[in-house]
MARDO-356216 format. One record per atom (N, C-alpha, C): residue in one letter; y, z, x. Coordinates in pm, whole numbers, plus 50000, padded with zeros to 5 digits. Last residue first. Layout:
BEGIN
AYZX;...
//
This chain:
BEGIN
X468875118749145;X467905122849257;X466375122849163;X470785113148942;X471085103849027;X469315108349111;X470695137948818;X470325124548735;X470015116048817;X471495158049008;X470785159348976;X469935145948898;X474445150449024;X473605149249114;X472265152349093;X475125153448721;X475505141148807;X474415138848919;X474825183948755;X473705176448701;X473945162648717;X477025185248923;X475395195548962;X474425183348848;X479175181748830;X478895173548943;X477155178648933;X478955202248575;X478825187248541;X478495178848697;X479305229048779;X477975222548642;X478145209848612;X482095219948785;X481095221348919;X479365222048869;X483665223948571;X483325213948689;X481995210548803;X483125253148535;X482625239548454;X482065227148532;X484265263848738;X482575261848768;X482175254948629;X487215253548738;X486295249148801;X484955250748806;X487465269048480;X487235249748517;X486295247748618;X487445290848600;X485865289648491;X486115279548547;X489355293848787;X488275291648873;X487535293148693;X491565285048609;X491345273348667;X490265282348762;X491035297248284;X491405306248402;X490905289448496;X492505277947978;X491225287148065;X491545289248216;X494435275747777;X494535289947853;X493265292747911;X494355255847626;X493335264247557;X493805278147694;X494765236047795;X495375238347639;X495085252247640;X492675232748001;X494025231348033;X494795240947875;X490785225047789;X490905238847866;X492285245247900;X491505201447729;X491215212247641;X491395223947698;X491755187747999;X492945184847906;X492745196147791;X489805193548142;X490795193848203;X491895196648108;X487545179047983;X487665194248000;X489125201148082;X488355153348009;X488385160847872;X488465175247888;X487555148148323;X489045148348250;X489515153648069;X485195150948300;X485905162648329;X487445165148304;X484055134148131;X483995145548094;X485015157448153;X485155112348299;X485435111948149;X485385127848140;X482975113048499;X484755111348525;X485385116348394;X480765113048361;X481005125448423;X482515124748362;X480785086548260;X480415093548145;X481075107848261;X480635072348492;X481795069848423;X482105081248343;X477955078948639;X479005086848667;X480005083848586;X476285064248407;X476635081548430;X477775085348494;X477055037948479;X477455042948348;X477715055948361;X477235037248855;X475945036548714;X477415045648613;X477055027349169;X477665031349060;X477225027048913;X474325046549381;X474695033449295;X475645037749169;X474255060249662;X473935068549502;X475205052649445;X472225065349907;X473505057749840;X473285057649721;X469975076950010;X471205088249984;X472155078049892;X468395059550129;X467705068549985;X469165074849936;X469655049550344;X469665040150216;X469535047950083;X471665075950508;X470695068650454;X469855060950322;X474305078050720;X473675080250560;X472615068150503;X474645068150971;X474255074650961;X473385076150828;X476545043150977;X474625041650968;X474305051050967;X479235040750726;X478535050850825;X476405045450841;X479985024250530;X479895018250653;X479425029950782;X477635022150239;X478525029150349;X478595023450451;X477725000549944;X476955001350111;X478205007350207;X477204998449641;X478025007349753;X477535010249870;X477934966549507;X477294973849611;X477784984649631;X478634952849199;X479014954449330;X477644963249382;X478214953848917;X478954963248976;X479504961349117;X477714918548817;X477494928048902;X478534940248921;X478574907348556;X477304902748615;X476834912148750;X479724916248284;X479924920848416;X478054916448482;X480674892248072;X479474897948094;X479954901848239;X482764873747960;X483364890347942;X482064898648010;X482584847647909;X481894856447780;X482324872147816;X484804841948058;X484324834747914;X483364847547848;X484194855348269;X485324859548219;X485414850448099;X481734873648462;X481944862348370;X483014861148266;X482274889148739;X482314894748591;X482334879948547;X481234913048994;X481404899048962;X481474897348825;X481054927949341;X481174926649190;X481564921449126;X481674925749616;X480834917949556;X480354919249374;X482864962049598;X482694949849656;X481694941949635;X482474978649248;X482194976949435;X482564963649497;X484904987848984;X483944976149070;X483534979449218;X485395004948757;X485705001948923;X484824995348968;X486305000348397;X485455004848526;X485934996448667;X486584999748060;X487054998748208;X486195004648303;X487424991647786;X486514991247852;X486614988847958;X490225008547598;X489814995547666;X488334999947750;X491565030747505;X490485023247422;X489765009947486;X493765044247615;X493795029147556;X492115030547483;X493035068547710;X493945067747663;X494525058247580;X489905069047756;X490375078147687;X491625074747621;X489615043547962;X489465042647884;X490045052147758;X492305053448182;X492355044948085;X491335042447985;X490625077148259;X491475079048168;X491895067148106;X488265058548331;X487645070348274;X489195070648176;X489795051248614;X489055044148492;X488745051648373;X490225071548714;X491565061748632;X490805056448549;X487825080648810;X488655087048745;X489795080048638;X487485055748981;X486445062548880;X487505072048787;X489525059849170;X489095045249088;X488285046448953;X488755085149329;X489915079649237;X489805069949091;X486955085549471;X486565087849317;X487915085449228;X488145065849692;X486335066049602;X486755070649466;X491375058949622;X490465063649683;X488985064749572;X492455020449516;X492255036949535;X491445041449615;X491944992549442;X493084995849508;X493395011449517;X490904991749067;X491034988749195;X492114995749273;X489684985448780;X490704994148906;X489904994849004;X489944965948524;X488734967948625;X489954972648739;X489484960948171;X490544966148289;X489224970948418;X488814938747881;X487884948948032;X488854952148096;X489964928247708;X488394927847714;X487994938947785;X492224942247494;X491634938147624;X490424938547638;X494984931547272;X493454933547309;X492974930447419;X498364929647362;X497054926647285;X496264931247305;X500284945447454;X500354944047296;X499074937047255;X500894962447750;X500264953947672;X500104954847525;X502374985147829;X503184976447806;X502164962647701;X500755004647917;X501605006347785;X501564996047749;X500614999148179;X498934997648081;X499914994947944;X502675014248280;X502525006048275;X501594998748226;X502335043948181;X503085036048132;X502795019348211;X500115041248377;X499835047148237;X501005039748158;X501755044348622;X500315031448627;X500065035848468;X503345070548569;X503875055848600;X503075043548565;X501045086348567;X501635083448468;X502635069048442;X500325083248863;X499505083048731;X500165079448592;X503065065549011;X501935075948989;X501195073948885;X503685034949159;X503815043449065;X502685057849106;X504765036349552;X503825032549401;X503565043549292;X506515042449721;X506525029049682;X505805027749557;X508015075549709;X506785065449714;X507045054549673;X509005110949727;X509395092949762;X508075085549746;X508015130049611;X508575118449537;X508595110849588;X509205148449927;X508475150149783;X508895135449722;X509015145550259;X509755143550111;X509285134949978;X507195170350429;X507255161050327;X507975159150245;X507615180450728;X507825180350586;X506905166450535;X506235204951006;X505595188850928;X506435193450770;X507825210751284;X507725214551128;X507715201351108;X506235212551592;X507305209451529;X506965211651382;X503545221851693;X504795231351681;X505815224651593;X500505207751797;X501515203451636;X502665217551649;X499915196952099;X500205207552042;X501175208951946;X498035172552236;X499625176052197;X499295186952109;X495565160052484;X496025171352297;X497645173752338;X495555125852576;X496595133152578;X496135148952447;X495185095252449;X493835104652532;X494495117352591;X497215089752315;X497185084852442;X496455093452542;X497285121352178;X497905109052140;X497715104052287;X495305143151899;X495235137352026;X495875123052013;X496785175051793;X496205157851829;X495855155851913;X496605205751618;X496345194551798;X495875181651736;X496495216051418;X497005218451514;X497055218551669;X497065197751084;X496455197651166;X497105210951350;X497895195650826;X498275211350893;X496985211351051;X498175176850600;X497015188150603;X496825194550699;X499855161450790;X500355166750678;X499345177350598;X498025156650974;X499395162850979;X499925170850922;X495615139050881;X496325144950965;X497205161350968;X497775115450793;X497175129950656;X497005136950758;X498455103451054;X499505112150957;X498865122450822;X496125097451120;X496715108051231;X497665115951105;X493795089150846;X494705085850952;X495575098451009;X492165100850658;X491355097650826;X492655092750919;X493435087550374;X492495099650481;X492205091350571;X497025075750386;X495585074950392;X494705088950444;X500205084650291;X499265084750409;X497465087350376;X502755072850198;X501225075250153;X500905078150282;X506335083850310;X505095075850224;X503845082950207;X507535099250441;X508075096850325;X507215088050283;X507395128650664;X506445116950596;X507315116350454;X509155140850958;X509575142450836;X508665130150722;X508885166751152;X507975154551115;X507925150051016;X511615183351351;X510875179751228;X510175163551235;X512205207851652;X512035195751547;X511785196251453;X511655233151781;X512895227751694;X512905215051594;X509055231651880;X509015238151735;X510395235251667;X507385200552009;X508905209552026;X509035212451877;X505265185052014;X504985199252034;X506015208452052;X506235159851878;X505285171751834;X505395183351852;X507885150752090;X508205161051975;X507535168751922;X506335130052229;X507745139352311;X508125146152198;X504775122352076;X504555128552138;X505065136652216;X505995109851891;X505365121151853;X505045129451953;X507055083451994;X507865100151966;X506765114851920;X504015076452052;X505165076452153;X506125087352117;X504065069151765;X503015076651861;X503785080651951;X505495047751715;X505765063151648;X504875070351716;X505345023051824;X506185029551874;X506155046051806;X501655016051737;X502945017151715;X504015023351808;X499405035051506;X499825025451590;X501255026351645;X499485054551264;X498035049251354;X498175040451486;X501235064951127;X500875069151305;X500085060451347;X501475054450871;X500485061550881;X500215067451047;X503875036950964;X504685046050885;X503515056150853;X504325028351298;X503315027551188;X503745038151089;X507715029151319;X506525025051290;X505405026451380;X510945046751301;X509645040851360;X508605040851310;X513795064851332;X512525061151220;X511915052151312;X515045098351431;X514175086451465;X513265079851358;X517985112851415;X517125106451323;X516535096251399;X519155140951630;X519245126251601;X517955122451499;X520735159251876;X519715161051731;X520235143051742;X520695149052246;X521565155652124;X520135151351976;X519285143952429;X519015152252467;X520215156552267;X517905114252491;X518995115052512;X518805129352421;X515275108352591;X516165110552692;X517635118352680;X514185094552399;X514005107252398;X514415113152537;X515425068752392;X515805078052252;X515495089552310;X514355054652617;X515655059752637;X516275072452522;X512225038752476;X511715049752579;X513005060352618;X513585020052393;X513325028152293;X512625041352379;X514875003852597;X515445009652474;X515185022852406;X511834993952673;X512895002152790;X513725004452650;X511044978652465;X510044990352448;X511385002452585;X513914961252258;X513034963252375;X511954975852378;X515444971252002;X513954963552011;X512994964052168;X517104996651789;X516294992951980;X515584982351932;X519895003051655;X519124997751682;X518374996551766;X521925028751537;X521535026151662;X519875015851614;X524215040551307;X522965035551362;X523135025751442;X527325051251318;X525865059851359;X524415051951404;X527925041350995;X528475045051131;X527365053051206;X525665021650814;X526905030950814;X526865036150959;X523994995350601;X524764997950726;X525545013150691;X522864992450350;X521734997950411;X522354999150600;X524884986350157;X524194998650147;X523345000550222;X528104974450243;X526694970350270;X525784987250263;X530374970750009;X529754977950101;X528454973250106;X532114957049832;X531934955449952;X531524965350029;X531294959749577;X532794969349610;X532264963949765;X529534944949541;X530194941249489;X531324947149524;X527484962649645;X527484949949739;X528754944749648;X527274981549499;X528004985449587;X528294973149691;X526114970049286;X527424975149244;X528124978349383;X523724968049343;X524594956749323;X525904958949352;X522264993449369;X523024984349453;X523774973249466;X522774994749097;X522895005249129;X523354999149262;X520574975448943;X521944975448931;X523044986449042;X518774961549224;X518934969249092;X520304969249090;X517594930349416;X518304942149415;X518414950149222;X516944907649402;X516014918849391;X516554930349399;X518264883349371;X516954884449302;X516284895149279;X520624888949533;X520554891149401;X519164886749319;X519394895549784;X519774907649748;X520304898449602;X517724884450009;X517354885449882;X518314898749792;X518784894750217;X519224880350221;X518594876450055;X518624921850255;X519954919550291;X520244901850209;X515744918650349;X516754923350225;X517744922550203;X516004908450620;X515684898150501;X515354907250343;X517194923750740;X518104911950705;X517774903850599;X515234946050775;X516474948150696;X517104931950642;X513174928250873;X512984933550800;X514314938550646;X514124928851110;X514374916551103;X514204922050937;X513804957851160;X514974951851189;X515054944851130;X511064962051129;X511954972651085;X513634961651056;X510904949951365;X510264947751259;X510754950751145;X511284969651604;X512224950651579;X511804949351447;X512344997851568;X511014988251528;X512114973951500;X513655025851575;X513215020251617;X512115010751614;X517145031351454;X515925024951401;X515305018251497;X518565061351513;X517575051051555;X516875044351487;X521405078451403;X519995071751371;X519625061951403;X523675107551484;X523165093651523;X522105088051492;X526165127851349;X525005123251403;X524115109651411;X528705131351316;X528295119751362;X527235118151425;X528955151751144;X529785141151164;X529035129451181;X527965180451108;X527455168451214;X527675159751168;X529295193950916;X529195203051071;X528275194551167;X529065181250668;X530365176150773;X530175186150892;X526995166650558;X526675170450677;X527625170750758;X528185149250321;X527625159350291;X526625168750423;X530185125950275;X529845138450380;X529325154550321;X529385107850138;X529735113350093;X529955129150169;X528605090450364;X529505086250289;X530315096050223;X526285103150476;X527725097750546;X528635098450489;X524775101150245;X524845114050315;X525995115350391;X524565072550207;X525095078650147;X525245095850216;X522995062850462;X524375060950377;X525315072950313;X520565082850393;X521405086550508;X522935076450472;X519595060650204;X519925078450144;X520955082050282;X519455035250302;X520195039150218;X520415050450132;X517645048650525;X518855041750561;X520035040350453;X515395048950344;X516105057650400;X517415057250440;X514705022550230;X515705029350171;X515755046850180;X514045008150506;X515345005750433;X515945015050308;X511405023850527;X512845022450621;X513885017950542;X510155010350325;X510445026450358;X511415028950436;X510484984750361;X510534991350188;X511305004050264;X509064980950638;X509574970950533;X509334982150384;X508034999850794;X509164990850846;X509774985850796;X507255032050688;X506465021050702;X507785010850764;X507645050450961;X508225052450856;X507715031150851;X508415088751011;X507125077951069;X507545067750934;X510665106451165;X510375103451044;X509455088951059;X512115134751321;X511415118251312;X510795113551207;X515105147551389;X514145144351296;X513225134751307;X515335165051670;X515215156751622;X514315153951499;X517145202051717;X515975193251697;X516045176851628;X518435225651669;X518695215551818;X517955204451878;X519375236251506;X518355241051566;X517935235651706;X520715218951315;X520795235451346;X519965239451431;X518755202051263;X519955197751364;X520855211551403;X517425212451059;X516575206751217;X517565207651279;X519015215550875;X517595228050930;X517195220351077;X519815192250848;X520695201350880;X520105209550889;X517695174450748;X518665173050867;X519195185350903;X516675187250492;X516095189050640;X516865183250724;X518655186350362;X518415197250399;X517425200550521;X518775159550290;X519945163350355;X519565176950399;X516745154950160;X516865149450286;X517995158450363;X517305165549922;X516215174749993;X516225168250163;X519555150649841;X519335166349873;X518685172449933;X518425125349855;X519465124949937;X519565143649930;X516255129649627;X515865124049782;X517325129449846;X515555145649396;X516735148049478;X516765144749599;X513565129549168;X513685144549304;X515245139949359;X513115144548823;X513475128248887;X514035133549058;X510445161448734;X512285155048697;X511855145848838;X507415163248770;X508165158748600;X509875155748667;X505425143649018;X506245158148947;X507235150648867;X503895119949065;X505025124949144;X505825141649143;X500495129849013;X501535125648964;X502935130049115;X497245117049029;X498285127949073;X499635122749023;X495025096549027;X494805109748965;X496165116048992;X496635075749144;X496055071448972;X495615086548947;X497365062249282;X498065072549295;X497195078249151;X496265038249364;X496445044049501;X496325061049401;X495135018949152;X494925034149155;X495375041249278;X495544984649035;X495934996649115;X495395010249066;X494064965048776;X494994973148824;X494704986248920;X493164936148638;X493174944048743;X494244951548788;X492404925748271;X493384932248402;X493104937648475;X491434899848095;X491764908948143;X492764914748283;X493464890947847;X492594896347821;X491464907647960;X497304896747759;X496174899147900;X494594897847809;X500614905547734;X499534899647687;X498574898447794;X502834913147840;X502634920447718;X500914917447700;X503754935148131;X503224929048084;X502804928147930;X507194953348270;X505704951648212;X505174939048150;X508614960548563;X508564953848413;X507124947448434;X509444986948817;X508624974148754;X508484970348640;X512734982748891;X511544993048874;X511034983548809;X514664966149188;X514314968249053;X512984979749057;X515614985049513;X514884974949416;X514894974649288;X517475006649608;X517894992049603;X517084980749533;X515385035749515;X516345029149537;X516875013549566;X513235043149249;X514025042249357;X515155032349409;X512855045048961;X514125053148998;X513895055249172;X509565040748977;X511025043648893;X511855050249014;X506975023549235;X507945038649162;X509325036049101;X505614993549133;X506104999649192;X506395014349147;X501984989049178;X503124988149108;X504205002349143;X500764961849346;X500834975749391;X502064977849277;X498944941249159;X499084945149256;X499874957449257;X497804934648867;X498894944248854;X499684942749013;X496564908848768;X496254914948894;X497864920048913;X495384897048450;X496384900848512;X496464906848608;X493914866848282;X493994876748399;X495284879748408;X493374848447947;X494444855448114;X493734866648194;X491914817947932;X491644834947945;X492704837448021;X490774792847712;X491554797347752;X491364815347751;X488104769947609;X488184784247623;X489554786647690;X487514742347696;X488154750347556;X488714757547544;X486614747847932;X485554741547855;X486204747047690;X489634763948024;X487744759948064;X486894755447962;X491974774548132;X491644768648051;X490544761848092;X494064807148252;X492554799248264;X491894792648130;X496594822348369;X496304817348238;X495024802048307;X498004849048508;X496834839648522;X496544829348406;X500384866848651;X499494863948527;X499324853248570;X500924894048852;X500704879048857;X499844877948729;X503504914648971;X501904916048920;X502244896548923;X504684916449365;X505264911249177;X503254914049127;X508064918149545;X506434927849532;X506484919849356;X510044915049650;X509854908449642;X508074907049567;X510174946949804;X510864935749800;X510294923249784;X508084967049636;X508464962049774;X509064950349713;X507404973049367;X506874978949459;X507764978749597;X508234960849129;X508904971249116;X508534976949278;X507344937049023;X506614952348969;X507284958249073;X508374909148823;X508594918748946;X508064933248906;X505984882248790;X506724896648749;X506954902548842;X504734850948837;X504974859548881;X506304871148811;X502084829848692;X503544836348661;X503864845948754;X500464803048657;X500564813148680;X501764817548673;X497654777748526;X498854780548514;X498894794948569;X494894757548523;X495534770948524;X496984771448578;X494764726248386;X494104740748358;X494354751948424;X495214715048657;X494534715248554;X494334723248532;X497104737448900;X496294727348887;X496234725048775;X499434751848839;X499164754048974;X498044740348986;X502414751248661;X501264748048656;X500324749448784;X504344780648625;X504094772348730;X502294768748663;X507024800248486;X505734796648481;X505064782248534;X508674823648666;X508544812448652;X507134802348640;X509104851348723;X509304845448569;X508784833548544;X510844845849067;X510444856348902;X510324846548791;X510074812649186;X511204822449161;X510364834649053;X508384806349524;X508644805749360;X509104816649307;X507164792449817;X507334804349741;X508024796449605;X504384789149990;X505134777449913;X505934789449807;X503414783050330;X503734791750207;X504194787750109;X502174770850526;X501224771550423;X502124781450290;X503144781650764;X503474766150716;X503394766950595;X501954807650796;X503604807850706;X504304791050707;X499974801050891;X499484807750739;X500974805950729;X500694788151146;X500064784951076;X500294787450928;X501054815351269;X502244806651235;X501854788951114;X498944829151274;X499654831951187;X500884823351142;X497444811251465;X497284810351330;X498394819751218;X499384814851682;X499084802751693;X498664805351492;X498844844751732;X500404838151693;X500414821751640;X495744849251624;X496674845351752;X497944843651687;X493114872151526;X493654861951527;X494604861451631;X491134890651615;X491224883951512;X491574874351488;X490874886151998;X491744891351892;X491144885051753;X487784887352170;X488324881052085;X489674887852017;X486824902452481;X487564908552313;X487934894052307;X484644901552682;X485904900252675;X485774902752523;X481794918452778;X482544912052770;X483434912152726;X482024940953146;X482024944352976;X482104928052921;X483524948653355;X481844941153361;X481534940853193;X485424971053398;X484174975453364;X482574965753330;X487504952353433;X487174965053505;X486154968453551;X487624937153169;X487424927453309;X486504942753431;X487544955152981;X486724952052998;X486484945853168;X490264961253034;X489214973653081;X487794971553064;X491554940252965;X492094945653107;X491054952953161;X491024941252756;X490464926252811;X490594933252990;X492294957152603;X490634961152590;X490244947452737;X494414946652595;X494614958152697;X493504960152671;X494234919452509;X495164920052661;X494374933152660;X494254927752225;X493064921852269;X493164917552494;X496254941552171;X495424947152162;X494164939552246;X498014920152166;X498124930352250;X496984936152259;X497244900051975;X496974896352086;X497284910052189;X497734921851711;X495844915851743;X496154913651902;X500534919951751;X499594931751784;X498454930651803;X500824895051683;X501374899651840;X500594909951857;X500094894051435;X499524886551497;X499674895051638;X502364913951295;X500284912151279;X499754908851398;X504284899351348;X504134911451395;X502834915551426;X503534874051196;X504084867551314;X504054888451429;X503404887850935;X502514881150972;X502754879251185;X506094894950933;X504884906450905;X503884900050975;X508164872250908;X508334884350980;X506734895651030;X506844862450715;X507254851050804;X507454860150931;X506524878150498;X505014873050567;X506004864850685;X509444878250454;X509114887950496;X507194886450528;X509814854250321;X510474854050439;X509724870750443;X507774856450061;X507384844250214;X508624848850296;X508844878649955;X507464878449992;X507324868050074;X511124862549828;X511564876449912;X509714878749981;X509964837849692;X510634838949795;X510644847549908;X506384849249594;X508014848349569;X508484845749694;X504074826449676;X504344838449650;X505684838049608;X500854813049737;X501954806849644;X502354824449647;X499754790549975;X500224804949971;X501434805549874;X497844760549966;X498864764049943;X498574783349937;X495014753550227;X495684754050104;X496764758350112;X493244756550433;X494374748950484;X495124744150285;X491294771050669;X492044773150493;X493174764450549;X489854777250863;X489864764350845;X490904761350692;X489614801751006;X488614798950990;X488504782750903;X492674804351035;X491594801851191;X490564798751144;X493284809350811;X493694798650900;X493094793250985;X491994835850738;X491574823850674;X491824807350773;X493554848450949;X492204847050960;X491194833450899;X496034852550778;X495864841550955;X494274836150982;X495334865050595;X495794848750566;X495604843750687;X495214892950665;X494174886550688;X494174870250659;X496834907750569;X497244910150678;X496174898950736;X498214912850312;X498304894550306;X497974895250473;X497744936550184;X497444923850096;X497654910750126;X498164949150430;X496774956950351;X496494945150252;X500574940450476;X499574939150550;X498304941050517;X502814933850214;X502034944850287;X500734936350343;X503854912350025;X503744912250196;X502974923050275;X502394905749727;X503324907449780;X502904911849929;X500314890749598;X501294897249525;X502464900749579;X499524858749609;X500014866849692;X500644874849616;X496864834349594;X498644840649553;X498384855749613;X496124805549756;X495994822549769;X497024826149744;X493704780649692;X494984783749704;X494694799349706;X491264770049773;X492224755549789;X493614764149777;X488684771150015;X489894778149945;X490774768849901;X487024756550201;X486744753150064;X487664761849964;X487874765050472;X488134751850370;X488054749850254;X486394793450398;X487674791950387;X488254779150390;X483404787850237;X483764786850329;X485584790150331;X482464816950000;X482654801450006;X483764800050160;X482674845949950;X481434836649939;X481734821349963;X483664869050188;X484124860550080;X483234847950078;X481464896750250;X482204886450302;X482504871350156;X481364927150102;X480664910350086;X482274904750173;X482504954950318;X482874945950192;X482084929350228;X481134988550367;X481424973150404;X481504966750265;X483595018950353;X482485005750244;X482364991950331;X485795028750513;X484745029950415;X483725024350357;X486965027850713;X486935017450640;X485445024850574;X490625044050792;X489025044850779;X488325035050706;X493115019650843;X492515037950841;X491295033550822;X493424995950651;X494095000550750;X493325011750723;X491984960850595;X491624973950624;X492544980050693;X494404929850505;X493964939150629;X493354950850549;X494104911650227;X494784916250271;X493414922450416;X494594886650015;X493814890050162;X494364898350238;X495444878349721;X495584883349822;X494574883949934;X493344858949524;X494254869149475;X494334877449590;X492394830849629;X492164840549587;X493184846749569;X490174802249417;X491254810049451;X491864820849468;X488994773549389;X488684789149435;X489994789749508;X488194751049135;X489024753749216;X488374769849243;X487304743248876;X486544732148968;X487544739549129;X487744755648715;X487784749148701;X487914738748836;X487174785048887;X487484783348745;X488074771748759;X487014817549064;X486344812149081;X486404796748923;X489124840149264;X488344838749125;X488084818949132;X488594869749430;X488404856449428;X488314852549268;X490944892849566;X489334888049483;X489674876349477;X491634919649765;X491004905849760;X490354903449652;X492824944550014;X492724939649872;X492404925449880;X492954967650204;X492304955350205;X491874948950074;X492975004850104;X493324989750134;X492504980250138;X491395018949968;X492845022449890;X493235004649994;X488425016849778;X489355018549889;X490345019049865;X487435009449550;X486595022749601;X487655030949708;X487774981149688;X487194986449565;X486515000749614;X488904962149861;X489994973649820;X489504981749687;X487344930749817;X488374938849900;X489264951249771;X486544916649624;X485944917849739;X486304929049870;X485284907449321;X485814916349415;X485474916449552;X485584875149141;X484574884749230;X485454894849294;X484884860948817;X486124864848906;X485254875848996;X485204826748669;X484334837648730;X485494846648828;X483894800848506;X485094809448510;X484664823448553;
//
């Protein structure tokens, strides 16, 4: 009975583990690397035939962008997820794919050119269609024998449509153990989804850190206010909003703040301004919320699907799928809302507007999600003032916002209350799914705050889940060849003991009225001898 990391330790994407327990291997998502890849990750230790099943927390690319791969490499098991999660991999996956084969056309074009050899894509339309034979979905709640001896459950956490944690229940030589793999948990009090419900029982748990040191801020934000204010600052001005915007979650419940903005005319000196949704993806995307709407919807939208209104339609939007369509948006010369994908820039039709905007100071660059380091959009949003788009510098003039709060995943405190929810004893909590020191940090406060024994695993880190023995931390092998072997500083007890310390000094001091530059050269004495132990 064994459980390995493999993906998304240290990192904020490409999530994966394996677990390993009664005569079966099985893993807990596969997801894609998006943005910088930090860490090479152990390749998954057993052939992909030899996979017999892969639950799925939910559709993001970062947790299911790599199932095709398995396909191609020979997996020919069950994909056990919720409903609202297999018609949207049916959409995501089949998008995935088209983009590997584009990508692999326009390097193929400049290889042929250049005498180079040819590009493999990852994968083909051929295997992704494949991985969505292979799906087998299942309702909330519903406790499912999966083989001998293990049983599983899916919870709605609140993240993305159809987004769920997953309990585990493992019977072995007597011994019975739960696992719980939190996956991405969702944010309170947004819109058309449920907010995530908790877990009571667990011995152990994997949980998320995207957000794990920072919080959203204390009241509850005023999306449709603060939205509404940048429309009407931009559109005063004679500028388009664009707004980069992931395809599935994030788009849709813009669409249902601009609703309402309509509805309640609260932009009556622009009537009828006009919103593009540009991304087929985006599109198909809407319908298949639209088609899970009493499994997943909250009370809040219910209510309006019940007075007959569709909350994510209103007068004004403009669809494109063709690429001629969407080349036409920046032609047309009146203010207007552009959403489009890659909701991080990195790809995509959103490059393209950026570029006919960027450098126009009337505009706005309006980010309503995460944005990774190293991608175009942090970027941005840390006040960059030149890109570069399509081997092209563009010149950043337009006004970069940010609307505050919005997020798919809890915050610190959110991922805190959610820990709450357990009533029994935990062996071990192991975080995952953050930035480097993030992971370390959460860890550190969940121990302080629970009492549980926790830590961040590296890739290839491995824990014996009968007796509870962490058989490996993992590796921390940089994916830069630059930094050298002597320099990779191994995750060790000490640094836990730092993370800890500083978050104590944070919380006393904090109290206590100390000036935030002492903290900081507190701070900065504890990294000093960290580095010092380590050399």
């Amino acid at each position: 009975m064994k459980l390995i990391f493999i993906g998304a330790d240290h990192e904020v994407t490409g999530s994966c583990h394996l677990i390993e327990a009664c005569g079966k291997h099985i893993l807990v998502d596969c997801g894609m690397e998006q943005g910088p890849d930090l860490y090479e990750n152990q390749e998954i230790p057993v052939k992909a035939g030899d996979i017999d099943y892969v639950l799925l927390t939910h559709a993001h690319i970062d947790h299911s962008g790599k199932i095709p791969l398995l396909c191609k490499e020979g997996f020919r098991g069950e994909i056990i997820s919720t409903f609202a999660t297999a018609d949207l991999c049916d959409i995501m996956l089949r998008d995935s794919a088209h983009i590997q084969e584009f990508e692999a056309q326009w390097r193929n074009r400049k290889a042929m050119r250049s005498g180079e050899p040819l590009y493999e894509p990852l994968y083909t339309m051929e295997h992704a269609m494949a991985a969505i034979k292979l799906l087998h979905p299942c309702d909330y709640e519903q406790r499912i024998t999966l083989c001998d001896g293990i049983d599983i459950r899916f919870t709605d956490v609140g993240h993305l449509l159809g987004s769920a944690a997953i309990e585990i229940w493992i019977t072995e030589e007597g011994e019975t153990r739960k696992l719980v793999f939190s996956g991405d948990v969702g944010n309170v009090n947004q819109p058309i989804i449920k907010d995530p419900k908790t877990v009571k029982e667990a011995d152990y748990v994997v949980i998320e850190s995207t957000y794990g040191n920072r919080t959203h801020g204390e009241d509850i934000p005023d999306y449709v206010g603060e939205f509404t204010r940048i429309l009407r600052e931009t559109f005063a001005k004679g500028g388009n909003v664009v707004i980069p915007s992931f395809a599935v979650g994030r788009t849709q419940e813009i669409l249902y703040f601009i609703r309402e903005i309509k509805e309640k005319n609260l932009l009556p000196e622009y009537p009828g301004f006009e919103v593009y949704v540009d991304s087929p993806l985006a599109i198909e995307a809407t319908n298949v919320f639209q088609k899970n709407v009493q499994s997943c919807f909250d009370e809040d939208a219910m209510k309006l699907i019940q007075q007959g209104i569709n909350p994510l339609v209103f007068p004004g939007l403009r669809t494109t799928i063709t690429s001629d369509e969407s080349k036409l948006i920046n032609f047309d010369e009146k203010p207007k809302v552009i959403l489009s994908a890659s909701g991080m820039c990195e790809a995509g039709r959103i490059r393209h507007h950026l570029k006919h905007n960027l450098w126009r100071k009337e505009c706005t660059i309006c980010f309503v999600g995460y944005q990774a380091v190293g991608t175009l959009g942090r970027k941005l949003i840390e006040g960059a003032q030149v890109v570069k788009l399509f081997g092209e510098n563009v010149e950043v003039n337009a006004k970069i916002e940010v609307l505050k709060g919005i997020s798919g995943h809890a915050d610190m405190n959110g991922l805190l209350y959610w820990m709450s929810g357990f009533t029994s004893d935990i062996r071990h909590v192991f975080v995952v799914h953050g930035e480097d020191q993030v992971t370390d940090e959460f860890a550190a406060l969940i121990e302080e705050k629970f009492g549980y024994p926790a830590f961040a695993p590296y890739s290839g880190g491995s824990v014996n889940l009968l007796t509870g023995e962490i058989i490996s931390e993992g590796i921390r092998m940089p994916k830069k060849a630059s930094e050298k072997p002597e320099k990779i500083r191994k995750h060790t007890a000490f640094e836990r003991v730092v993370a800890a310390a500083k978050r104590l000094l944070e919380v006393v001091y904090k109290n206590e009225g100390l000036a935030n530059k002492e903290l900081a050269k507190l701070e900065s004495q504890i990294q000093n001898l960290a580095d010092k132990w380590d050399r």
